[in-house]
N, C-alpha and C positions, 0 to 999 in steps of 0.2 A: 504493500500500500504506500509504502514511506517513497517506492522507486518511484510509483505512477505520479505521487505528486510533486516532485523533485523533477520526472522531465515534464509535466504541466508547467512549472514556474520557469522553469528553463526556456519551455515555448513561448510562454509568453514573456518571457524577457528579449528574447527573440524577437518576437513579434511587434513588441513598444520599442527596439531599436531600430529595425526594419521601416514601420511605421515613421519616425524620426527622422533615418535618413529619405525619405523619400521626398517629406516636407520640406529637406532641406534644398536648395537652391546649387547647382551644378555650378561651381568657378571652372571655367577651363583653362583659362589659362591667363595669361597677358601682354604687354608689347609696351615698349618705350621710345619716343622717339624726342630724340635730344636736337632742340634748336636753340641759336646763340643767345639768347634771351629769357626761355624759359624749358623745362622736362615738361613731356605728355606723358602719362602713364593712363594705360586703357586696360578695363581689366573685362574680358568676356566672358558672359554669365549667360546660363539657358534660361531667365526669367527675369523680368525688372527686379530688383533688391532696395533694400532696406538699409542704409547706411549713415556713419557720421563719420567725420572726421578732426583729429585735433595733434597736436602738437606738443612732442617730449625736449627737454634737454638733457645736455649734461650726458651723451652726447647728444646731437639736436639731432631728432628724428621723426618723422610723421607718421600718424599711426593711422590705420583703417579698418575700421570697423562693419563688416557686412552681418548683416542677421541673418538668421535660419542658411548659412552657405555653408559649403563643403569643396576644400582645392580638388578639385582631379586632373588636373593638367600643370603644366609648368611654368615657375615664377621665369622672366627675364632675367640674364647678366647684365649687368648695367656696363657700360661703355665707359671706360679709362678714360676718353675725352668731354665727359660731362659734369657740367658746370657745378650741378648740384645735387645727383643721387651717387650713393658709395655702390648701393647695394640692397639689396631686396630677400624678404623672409618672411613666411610665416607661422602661423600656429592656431590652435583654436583655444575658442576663447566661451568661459559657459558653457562647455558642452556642445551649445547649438553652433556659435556665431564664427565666423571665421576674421582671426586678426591678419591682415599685411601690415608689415614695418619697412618701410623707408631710409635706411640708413641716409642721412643726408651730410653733403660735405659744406654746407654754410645755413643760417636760416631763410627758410623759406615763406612767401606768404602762398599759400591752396585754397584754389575754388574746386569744386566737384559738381559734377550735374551727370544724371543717366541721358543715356541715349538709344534711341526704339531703332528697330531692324531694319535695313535696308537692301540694295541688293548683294552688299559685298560681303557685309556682317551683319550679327545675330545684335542681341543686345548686350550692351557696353555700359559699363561706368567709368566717366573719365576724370580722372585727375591734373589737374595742371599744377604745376611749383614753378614758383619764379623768385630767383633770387632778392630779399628785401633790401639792398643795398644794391642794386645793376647799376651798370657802366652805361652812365644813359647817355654820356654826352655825347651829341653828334660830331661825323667824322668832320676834322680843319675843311674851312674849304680852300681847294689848294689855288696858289697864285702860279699865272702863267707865263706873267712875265713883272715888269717893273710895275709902282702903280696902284689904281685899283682891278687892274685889271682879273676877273673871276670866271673859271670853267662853268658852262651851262651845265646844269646837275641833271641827269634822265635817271629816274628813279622806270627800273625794269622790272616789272613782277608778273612769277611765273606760278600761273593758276594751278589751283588741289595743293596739293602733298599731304605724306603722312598716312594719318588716317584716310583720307576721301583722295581717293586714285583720281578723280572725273570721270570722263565718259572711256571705255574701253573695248578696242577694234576687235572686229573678227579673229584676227590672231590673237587677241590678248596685248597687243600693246596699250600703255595705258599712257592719258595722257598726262599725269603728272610727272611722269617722265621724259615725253616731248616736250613740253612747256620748260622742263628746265634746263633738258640739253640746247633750244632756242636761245633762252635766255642767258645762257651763259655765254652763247656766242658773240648776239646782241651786245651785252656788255663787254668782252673782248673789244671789240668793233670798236664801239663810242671809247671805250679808253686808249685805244691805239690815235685817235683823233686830236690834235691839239684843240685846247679850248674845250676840253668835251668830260664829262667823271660821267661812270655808271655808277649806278646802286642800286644792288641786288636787293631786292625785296626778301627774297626765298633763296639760300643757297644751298640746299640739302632738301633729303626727305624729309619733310615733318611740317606738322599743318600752321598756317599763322590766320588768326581772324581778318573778317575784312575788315574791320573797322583799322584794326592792327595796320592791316596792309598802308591805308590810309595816312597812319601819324608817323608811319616808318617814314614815308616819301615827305611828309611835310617837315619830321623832323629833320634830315638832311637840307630842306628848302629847295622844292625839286623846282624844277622849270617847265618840267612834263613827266606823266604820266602811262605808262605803256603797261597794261597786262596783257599777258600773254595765253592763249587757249589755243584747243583744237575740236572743233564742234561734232556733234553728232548725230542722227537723226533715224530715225525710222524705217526708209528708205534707205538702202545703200545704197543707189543710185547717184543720190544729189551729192554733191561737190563743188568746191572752191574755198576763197577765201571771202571773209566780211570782215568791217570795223565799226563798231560802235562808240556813240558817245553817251551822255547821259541825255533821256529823256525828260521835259520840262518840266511833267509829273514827279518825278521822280527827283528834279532839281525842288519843288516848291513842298515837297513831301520832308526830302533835309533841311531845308530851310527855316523851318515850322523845328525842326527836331534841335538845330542848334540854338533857335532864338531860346526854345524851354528848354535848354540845359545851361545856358549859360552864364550860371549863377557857380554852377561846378566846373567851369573851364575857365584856363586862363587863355585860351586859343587864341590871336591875334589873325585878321583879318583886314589887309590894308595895311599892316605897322599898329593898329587900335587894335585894345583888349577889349573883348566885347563884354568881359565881365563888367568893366568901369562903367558901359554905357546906358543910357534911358531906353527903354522899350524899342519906341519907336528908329530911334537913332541904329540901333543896331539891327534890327530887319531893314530898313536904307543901306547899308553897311553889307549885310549879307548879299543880298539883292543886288547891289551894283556890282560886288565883285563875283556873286554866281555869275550874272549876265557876262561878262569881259570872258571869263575862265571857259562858258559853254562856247560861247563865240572863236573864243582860240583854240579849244578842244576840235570843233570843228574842222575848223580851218587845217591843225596838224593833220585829223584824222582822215581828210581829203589827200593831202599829197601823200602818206605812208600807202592808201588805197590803189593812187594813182601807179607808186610803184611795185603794188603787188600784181598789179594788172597788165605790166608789164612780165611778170614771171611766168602769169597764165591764167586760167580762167579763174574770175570772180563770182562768189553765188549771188552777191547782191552790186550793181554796179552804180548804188548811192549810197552812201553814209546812214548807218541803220543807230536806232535812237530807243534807249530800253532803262530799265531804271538799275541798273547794276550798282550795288552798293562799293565794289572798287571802285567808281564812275564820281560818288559824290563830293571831291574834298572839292569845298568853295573854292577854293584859290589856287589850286594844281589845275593846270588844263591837262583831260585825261582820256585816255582812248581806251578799248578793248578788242584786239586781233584774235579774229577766231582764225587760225592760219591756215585750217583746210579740216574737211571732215573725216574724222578719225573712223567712222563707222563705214565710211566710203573702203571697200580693200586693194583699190590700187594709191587714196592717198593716205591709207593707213601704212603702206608698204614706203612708200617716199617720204613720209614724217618719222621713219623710224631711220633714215641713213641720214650720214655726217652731210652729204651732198647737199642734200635738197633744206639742210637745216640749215648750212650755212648761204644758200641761195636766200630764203626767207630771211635770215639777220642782213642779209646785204640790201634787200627789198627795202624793210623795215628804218634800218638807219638812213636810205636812201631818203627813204620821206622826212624823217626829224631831222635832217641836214638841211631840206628845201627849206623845212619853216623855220628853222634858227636863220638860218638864211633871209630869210623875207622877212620875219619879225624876230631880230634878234633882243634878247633882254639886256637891261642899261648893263653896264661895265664888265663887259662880255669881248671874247675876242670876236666874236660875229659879228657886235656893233661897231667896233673898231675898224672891220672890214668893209661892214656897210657906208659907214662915212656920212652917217644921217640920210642915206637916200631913202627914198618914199618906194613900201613895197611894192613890186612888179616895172620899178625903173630901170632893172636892167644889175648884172652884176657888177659889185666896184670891190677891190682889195684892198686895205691902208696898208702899208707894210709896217710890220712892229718887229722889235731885238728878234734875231734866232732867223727868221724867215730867207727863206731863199728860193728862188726860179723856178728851180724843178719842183720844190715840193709846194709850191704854190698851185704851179700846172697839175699836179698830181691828184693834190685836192679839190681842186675844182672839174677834174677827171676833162680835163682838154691838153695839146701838146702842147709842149714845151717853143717847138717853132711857132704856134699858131698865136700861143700868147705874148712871144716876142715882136711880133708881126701888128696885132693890135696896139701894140704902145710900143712900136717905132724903136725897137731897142735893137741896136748892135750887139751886144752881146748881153752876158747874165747879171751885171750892176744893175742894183737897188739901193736905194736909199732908206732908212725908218722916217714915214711920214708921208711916201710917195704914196700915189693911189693908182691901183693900175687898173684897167677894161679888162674884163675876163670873157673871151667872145662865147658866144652862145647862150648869151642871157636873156 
């Protein structure tokens, strides 16, 4: 009698941990991805969870807390080159709940939020840490010659990463990975350029918000704007390239969104802090300088168009107008190049070689050369070259220190005879100050 009831309690001891685990919540595993500013950590769960999170010293460590969860898959190594995780471990915690710890190499501040399934993943709980002491200041900006003279800034950002691939082709290639072999080239390009700095929005896998994207390029003080895509559709049929700017909807929607925040910003608009100003004053403020910024967003995103159009077919052969939140920064004039459609499999197969990427970045800076060119901004070597001329008058050069013949012809991609020939030159003598006809303007 004593057996039977010994393996009854047995069973059901059984049965109340069986029961248990079943309530509990599947961890399978997790992933990190380390960007220059802050650690993602995502952890994939077969079901939404129940979590908090808080913060240890001594040594400084984050701790996480999931309810009713069970690990069955594998914690990350964390990467020797990151900023702020050492290292990763768990254990359970109550029986039910599962602890991760964060070994951290500085303190952190953490937000946490879940995230519902989509095509690529199940459900996720993500972690961000960002160091509470960052290196915020923006890079010098460099002088190019004696002066005030200053490099036009093109801040370059390369859509997805990370967590969110984008849209991804027949074979599997995915486009956050074109978007940043593009973008890397694009930047190559403009910093081979005198007078010209890139900044890399994104320079690795790993995701940055758009609003991010946004204060990245303001904080440097860009001059422009370029993100970078590869579209995708439905049909694999359709094909080409599009640019967009921001839609007016979509301008008067942020508009609205900075006037009521900006009690909490110190954002400058014009050289004015809109924080300092009255109501009214600062939507005048906003407003005039959205209008100037879509107007020259435009305007760049016509010639970079013009020059993709030269590379080959376009899917839309006007300037397309949408409310994209990289789109919005009032005071960056800002484009979005969809650079061909990835779902397409002959231009999924071209957007995955070296060739056809670096045809695109030559397209690309081909156009932000036109409009620095035609509107260059003050104490720029562009303006130097313009010489105050009035846009669509024709090209002029100033010469400044460094410059020479050839590589003036070089830059202006005409020959060396042809530009001696327009300004009556004997030989390669220049002077700093002369202004020369650069034919074909």
């Amino acid at each position: 009698m004593r057996t039977v009831i010994r393996v009854l309690a047995l069973a059901v001891v059984l049965l109340c941990t069986a029961t248990a685990q079943a309530a509990q919540v599947e961890v399978k595993g997790a992933r990190l991805w380390s960007a220059p500013d802050q650690t993602r950590l995502v952890v994939d769960t077969a079901a939404p969870v129940k979590h908090k999170v808080f913060s240890l010293t001594g040594p400084h460590r984050l701790v996480i807390d999931v309810a009713d969860a069970r690990l069955v898959g594998d914690l990350p190594t964390a990467d020797g080159g990151d900023r702020v995780v050492a290292g990763l471990r768990s254990g359970v915690r109550e029986g039910d709940d599962l602890r991760i710890v964060v070994d951290l190499k500085q303190p952190v501040r953490a937000k946490s939020f879940v995230l519902q399934p989509n095509d690529t993943y199940g459900h996720r709980l993500v972690v961000d840490l960002e160091p509470r002491d960052p290196a915020a200041a923006p890079a010098p900006v460099r002088q190019v010659s004696g002066g005030a003279i200053r490099d036009v800034v093109v801040a370059i950002d390369a859509g997805h990463g990370g967590e969110d691939p984008g849209a991804i082709g027949p074979r599997g290639t995915r486009e956050k990975d074109v978007t940043l072999a593009i973008a890397r080239k694009l930047a190559n390009r403009v910093d081979a350029r005198r007078g010209m700095r890139a900044v890399l929005i994104r320079d690795g896998d790993y995701y940055i918000g758009l609003r991010q994207r946004i204060d990245k390029a303001r904080k440097h003080r860009a001059d422009l704007f370029v993100s970078i895509h590869a579209d995708a559709f439905r049909d694999r049929r359709v094909r080409g390239s599009s640019v967009y700017t921001l839609s007016q909807g979509g301008a008067t929607s942020e508009a609205a969104r900075w006037l009521a925040e900006r009690e909490n910003r110190a954002d400058q608009i014009g050289g004015v802090e809109l924080r300092e100003q009255n109501e009214l004053l600062a939507k005048v403020l906003i407003d005039m300088s959205q209008n100037a910024t879509m107007e020259h967003s435009g305007i760049a995103a016509t010639k970079v168009l013009a020059n993709l159009q030269r590379l080959g077919s376009v899917h839309q052969t006007r300037i397309q107008k949408a409310g994209f939140a990289v789109l919005k920064s009032p005071d960056v004039p800002s484009m979005l190049v969809e650079t061909a459609f990835i779902s397409n499999p002959d231009e999924e197969k071209r957007l995955g070689t070296g060739s056809y990427q670096n045809k695109l970045a030559d397209s690309i800076l081909a156009g932000v050369v036109d409009y620095f060119e035609d509107y260059p901004p003050p104490e720029t070597l562009f303006a130097q070259r313009r010489d105050g001329g009035a846009p669509g008058s024709g090209r002029r050069h100033k010469i400044v220190h460094g410059d020479t013949l050839s590589e003036i012809a070089r830059s202006y991609n005409v020959s060396l005879h042809s530009l001696r020939a327009a300004n009556h030159l004997d030989d390669d003598t220049i002077r700093v100050g002369q202004v020369l006809v650069v034919p074909g303007g």
